[in-house]
DRENDO-1510 file (C-alpha; in Angstrom, 1 decimal, always signed):
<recs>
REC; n; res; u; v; w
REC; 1; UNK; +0.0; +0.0; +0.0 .
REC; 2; UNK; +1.4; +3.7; -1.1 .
REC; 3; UNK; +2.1; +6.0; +1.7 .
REC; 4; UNK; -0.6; +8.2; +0.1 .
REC; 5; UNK; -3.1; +5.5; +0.8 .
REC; 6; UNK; -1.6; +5.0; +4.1 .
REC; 7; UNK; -2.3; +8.4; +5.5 .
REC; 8; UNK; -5.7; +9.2; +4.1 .
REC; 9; UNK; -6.6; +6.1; +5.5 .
REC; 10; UNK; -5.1; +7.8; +8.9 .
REC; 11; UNK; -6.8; +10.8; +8.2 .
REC; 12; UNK; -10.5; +9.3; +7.4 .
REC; 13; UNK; -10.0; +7.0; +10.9 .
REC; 14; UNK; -9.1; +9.9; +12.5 .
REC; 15; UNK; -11.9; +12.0; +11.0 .
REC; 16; UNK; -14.8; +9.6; +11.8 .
REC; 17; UNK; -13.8; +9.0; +15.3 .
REC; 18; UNK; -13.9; +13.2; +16.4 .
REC; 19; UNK; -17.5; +13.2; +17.2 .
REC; 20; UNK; -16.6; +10.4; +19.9 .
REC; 21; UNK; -12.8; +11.2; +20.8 .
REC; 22; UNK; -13.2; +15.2; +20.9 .
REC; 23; UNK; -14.5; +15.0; +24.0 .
REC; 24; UNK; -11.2; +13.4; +25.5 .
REC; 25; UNK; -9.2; +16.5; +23.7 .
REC; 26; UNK; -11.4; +19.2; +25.2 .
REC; 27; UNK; -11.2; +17.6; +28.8 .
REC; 28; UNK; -7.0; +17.4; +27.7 .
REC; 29; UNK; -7.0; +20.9; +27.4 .
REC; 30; UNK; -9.3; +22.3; +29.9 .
REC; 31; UNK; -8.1; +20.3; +32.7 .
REC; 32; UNK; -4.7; +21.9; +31.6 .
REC; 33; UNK; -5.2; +25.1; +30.9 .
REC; 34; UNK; -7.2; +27.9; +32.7 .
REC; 35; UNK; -7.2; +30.0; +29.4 .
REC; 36; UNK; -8.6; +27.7; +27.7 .
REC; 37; UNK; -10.9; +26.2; +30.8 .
REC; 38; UNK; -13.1; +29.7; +30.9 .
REC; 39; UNK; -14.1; +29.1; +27.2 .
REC; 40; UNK; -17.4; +27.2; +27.2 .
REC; 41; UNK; -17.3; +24.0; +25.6 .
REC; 42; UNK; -19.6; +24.4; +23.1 .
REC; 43; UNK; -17.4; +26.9; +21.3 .
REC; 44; UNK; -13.8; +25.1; +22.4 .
REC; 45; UNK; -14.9; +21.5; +21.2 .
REC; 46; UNK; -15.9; +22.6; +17.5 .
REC; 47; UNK; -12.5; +24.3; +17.3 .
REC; 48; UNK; -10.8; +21.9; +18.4 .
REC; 49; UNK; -12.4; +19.0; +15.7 .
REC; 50; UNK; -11.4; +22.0; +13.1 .
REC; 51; UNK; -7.9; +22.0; +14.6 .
REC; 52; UNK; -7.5; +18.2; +14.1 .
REC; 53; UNK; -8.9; +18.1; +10.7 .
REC; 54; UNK; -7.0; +20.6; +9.3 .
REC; 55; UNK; -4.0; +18.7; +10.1 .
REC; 56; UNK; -6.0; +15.4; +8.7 .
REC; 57; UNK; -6.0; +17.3; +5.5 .
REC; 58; UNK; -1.9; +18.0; +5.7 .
REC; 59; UNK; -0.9; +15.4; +6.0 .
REC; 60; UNK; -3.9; +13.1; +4.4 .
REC; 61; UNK; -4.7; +14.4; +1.1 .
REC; 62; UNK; -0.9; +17.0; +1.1 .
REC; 63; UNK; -3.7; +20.1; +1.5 .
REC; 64; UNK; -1.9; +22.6; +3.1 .
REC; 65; UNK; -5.3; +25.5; +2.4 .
REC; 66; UNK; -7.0; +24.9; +5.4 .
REC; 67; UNK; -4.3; +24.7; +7.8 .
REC; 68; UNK; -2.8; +28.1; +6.5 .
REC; 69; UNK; -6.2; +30.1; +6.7 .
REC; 70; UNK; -7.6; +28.1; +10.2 .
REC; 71; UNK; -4.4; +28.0; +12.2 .
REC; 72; UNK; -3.3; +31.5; +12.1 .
REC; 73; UNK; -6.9; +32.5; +12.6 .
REC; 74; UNK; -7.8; +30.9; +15.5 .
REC; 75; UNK; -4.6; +31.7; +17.1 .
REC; 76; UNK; -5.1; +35.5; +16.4 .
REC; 77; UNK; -8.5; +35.2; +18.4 .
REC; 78; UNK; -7.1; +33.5; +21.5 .
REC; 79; UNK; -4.8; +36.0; +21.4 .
REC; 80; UNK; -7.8; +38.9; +21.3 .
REC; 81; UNK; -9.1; +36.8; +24.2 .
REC; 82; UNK; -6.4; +37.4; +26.4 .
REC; 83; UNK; -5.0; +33.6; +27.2 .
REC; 84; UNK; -1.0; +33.2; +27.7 .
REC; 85; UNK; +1.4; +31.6; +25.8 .
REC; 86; UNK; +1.2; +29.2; +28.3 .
REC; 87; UNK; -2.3; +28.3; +27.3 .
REC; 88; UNK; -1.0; +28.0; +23.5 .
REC; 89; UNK; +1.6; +25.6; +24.8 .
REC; 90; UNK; -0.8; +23.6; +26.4 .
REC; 91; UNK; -3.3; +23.4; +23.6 .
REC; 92; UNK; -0.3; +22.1; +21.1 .
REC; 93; UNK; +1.1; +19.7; +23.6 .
REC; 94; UNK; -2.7; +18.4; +24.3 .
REC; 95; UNK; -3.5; +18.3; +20.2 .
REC; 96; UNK; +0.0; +16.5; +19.7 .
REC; 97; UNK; -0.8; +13.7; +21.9 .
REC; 98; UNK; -4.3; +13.1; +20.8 .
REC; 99; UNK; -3.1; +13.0; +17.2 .
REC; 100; UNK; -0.4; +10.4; +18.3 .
REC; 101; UNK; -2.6; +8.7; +20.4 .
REC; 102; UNK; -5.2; +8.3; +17.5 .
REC; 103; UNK; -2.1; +7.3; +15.4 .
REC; 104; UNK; -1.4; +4.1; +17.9 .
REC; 105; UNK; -5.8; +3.3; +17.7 .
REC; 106; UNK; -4.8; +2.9; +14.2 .
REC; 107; UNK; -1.6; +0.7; +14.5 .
REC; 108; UNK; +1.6; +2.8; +14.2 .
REC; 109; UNK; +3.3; -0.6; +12.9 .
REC; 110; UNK; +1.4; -0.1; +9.6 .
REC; 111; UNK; +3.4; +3.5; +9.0 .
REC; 112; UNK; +7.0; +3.8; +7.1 .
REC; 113; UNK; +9.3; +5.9; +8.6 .
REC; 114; UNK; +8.1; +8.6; +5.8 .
REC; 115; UNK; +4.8; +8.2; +7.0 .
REC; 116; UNK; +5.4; +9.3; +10.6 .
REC; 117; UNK; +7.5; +11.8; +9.5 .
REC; 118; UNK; +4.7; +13.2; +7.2 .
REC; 119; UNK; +2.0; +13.1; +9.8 .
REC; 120; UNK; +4.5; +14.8; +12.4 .
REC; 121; UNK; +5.6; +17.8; +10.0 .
REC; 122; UNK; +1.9; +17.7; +9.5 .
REC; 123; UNK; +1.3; +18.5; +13.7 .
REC; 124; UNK; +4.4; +20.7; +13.8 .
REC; 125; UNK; +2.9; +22.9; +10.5 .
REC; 126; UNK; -0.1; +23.6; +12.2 .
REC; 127; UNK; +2.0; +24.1; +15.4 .
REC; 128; UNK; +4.2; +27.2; +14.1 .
REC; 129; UNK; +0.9; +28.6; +12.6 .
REC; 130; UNK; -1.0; +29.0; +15.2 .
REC; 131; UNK; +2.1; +29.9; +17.2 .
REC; 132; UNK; +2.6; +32.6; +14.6 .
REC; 133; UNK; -0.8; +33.9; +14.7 .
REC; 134; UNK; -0.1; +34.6; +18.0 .
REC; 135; UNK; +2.4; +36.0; +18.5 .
REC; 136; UNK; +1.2; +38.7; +15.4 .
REC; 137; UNK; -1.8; +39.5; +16.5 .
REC; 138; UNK; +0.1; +39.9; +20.1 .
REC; 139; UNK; +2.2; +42.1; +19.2 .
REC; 140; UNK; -0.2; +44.3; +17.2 .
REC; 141; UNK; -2.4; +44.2; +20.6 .
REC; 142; UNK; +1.1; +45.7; +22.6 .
REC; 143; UNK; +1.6; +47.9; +19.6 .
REC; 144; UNK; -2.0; +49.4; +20.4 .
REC; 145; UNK; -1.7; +49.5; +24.1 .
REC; 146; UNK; +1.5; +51.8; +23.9 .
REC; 147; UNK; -0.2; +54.1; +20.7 .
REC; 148; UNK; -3.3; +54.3; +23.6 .
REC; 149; UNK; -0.9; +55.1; +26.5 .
REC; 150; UNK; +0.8; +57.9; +24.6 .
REC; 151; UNK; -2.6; +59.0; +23.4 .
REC; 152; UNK; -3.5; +59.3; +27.4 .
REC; 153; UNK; +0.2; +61.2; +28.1 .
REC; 154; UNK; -0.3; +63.6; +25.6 .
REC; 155; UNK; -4.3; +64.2; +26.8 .
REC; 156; UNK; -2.9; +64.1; +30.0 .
REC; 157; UNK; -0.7; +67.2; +29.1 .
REC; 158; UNK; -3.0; +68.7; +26.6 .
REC; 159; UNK; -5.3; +69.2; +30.2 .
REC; 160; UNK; -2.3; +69.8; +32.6 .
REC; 161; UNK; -1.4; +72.7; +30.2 .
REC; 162; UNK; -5.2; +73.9; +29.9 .
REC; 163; UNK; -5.4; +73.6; +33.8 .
REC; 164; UNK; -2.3; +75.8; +34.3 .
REC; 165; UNK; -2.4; +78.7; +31.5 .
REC; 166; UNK; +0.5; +81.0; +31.9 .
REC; 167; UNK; -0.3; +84.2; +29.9 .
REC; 168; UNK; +1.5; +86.7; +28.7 .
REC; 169; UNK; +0.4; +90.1; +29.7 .
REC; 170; UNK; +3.1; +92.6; +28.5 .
REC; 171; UNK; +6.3; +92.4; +27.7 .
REC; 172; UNK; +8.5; +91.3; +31.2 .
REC; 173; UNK; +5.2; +90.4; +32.6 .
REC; 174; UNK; +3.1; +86.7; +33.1 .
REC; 175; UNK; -0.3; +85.7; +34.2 .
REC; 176; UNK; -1.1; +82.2; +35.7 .
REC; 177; UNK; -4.5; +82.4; +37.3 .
REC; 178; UNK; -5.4; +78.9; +39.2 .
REC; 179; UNK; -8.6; +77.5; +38.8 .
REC; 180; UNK; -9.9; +74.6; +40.6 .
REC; 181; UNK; -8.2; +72.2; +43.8 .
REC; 182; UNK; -4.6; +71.7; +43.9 .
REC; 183; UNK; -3.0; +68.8; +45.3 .
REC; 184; UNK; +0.6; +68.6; +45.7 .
REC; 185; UNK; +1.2; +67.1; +42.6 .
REC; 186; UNK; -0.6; +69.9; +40.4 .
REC; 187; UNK; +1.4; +72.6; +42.8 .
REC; 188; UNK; +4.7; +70.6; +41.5 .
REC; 189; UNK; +3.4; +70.9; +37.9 .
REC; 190; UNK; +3.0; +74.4; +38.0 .
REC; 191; UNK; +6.1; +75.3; +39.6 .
REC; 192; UNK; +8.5; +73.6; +36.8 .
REC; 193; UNK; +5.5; +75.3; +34.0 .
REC; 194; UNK; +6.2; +78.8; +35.2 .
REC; 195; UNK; +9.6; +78.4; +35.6 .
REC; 196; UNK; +9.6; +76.6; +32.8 .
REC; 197; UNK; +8.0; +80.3; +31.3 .
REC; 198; UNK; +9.5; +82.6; +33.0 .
REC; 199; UNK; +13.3; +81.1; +31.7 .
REC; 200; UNK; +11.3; +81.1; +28.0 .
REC; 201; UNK; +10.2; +84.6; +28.1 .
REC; 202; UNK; +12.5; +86.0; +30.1 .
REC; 203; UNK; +10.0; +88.1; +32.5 .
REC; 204; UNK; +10.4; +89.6; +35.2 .
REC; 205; UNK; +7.0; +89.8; +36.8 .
REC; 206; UNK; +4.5; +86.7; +37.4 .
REC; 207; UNK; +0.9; +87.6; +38.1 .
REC; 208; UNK; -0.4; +84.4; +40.3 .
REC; 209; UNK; -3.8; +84.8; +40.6 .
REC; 210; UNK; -5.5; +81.9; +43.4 .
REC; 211; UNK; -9.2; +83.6; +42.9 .
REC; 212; UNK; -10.6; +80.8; +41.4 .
REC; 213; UNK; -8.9; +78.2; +44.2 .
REC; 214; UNK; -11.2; +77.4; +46.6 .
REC; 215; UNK; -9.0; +75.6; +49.5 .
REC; 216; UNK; -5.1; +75.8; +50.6 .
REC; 217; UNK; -3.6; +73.2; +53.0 .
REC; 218; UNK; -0.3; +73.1; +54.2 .
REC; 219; UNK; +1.7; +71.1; +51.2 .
REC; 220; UNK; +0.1; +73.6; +48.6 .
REC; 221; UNK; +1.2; +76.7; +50.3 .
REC; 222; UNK; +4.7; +75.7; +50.6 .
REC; 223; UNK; +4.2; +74.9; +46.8 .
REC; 224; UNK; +3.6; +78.1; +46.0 .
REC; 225; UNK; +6.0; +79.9; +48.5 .
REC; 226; UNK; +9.1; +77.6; +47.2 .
REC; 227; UNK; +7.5; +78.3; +43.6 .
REC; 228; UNK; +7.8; +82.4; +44.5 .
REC; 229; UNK; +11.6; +81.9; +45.6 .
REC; 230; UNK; +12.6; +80.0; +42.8 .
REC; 231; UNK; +11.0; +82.4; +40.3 .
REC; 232; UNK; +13.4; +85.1; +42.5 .
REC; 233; UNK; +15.9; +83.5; +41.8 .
REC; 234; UNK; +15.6; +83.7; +38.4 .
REC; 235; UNK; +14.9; +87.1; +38.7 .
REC; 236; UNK; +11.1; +87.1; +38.9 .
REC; 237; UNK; +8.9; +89.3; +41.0 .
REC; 238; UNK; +5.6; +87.4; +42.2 .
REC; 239; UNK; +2.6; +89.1; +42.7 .
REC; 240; UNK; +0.2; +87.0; +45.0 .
REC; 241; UNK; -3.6; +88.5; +44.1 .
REC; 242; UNK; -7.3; +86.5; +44.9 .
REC; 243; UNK; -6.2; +85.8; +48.5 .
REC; 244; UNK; -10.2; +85.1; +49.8 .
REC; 245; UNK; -11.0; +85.8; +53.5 .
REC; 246; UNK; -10.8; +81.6; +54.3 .
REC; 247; UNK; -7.7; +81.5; +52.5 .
REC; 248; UNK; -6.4; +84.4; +54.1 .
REC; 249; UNK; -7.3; +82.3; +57.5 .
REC; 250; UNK; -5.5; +79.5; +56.2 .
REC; 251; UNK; -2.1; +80.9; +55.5 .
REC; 252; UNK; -2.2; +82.9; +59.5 .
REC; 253; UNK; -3.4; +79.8; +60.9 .
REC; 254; UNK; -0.6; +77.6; +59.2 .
REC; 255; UNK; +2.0; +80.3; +59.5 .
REC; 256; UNK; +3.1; +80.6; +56.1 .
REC; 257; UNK; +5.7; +83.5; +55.6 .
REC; 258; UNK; +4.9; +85.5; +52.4 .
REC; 259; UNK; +8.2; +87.8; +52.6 .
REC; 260; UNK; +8.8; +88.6; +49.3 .
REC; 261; UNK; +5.7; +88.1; +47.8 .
REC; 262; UNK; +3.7; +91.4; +46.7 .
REC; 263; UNK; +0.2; +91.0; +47.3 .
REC; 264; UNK; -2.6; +92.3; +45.5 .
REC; 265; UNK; -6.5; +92.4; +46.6 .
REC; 266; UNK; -7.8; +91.2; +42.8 .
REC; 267; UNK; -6.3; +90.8; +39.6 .
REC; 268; UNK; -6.7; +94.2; +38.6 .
REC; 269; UNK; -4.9; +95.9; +41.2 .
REC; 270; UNK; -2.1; +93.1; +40.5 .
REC; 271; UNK; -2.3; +94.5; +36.9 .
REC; 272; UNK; -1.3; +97.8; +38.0 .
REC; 273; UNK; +1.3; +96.8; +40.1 .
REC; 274; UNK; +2.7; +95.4; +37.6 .
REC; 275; UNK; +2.2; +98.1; +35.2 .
REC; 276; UNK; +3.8; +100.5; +38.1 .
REC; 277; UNK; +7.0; +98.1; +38.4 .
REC; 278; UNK; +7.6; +98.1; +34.5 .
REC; 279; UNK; +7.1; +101.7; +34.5 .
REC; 280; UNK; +3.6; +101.1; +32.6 .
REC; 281; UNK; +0.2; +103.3; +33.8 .
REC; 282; UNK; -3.1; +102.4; +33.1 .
REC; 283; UNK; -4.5; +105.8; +31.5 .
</recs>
């Protein structure tokens, strides 16, 4: 008998047993593998009967069209699903021995050498296929989760920047008017913007309007004390303005030390102090 014969023979004993011995595989693989143990059998058996024929076709009638399109496929989805490459190992270990253990239920002593050899590359094809499916589609699934995260950086920054507007007012002289709760992580964020400005623009005047702040603790008014100093020492004045009665109460009551700081009652008289400093007069 021709190998040929030999092995669709194989592949048609194989083939007619599945609706019995699928069962066995599915059980294999779910016992093994907690991937592949959350997918509910009704949708894991029939993939797993496509799995094994498409490898019946290999190396039974030398069709390699169905393992190329089903393999890759089906490895891309358990990918999308989210199982390991551990799960992937266990579901070609588990196929491998059901296809060798179907191979002895049909008496390995009637294979040549070429034979086996034809129905292992067969199991191996299908092997590196859905391997390679994979491993594709996860790497196109990391390839999306970093373009996301940088999307979310740069949104992240596209709002830190809108939160924390430093404007320019005249020449030598900055705005930054505060809207909103700051936490100690904003207050850091808006010391390194405005220095960050006030190096760019070379001013000498910053305008820091807290009107629209609504509470002070202790960490945020250090924030904005160390932020003042280090402006000085890069030769920036700081005007304080929008100091409301409760945080006026806040800063006694904590004992923060404004030496240094000009203060103004509203932005407007903050405007004209820094007109009066540059020289400038409202008319």
């Amino acid at each position: 008998m021709s190998i040929d014969t030999i092995l669709k023979n194989l592949a048609t004993f194989i083939r007619e047993r599945l609706p019995q011995t699928s069962e066995r595989l599915l059980r294999s693989v779910q016992e093994h593998s907690s991937g592949y143990a959350s997918i509910p059998p009704a949708e894991l058996r029939p993939a797993l009967e496509r799995s094994v024929t498409t490898i019946c076709t290999l190396f039974g009638d030398n069709d390699n069209g169905p393992i190329s399109e089903w393999a890759p496929q089906i490895g891309k989805r358990r990918a999308e699903m989210g199982l390991s490459l551990d799960d992937m190992m266990v579901v070609v270990t588990k196929i491998r021995e059901f296809c060798w253990q179907e191979l002895t239920e049909f008496g390995s002593d009637r294979l040549a050498i070429g034979d086996v050899r034809r129905f292992e590359d067969a199991i191996s094809e299908f092997s590196r296929l859905l391997l390679l499916g994979y491993s594709q589609a996860m790497i196109a699934l990391q390839q999306e989760l970093r373009d996301q995260a940088e999307q979310i950086a740069a949104q992240q920054q596209t709002i830190r920047e809108l939160s924390t507007p430093i404007l320019p007012l005249y020449e030598g002289i900055l705005i930054l008017p505060l809207v909103g709760a700051i936490d100690s992580f904003r207050a850091s964020q808006i010391m390194e913007r405005l220095l960050t400005a006030i190096a760019e623009r070379q001013a000498d005047i910053v305008i820091l309007d807290i009107t629209g702040v609504p509470v002070i603790d202790t960490a945020v008014a250090n924030y904005l004390l160390q932020t003042a100093r280090a402006a000085q020492l890069i030769g920036a004045q700081v005007i304080l303005v929008g100091i409301g009665a409760e945080i006026a109460q806040t800063i006694v009551q904590l004992g923060v030390e404004l030496h240094g700081i000009q203060i103004g009652a509203n932005l407007q008289a903050g405007i004209e102090l820094a007109l009066r400093q540059q020289g400038y007069a409202i008319r």
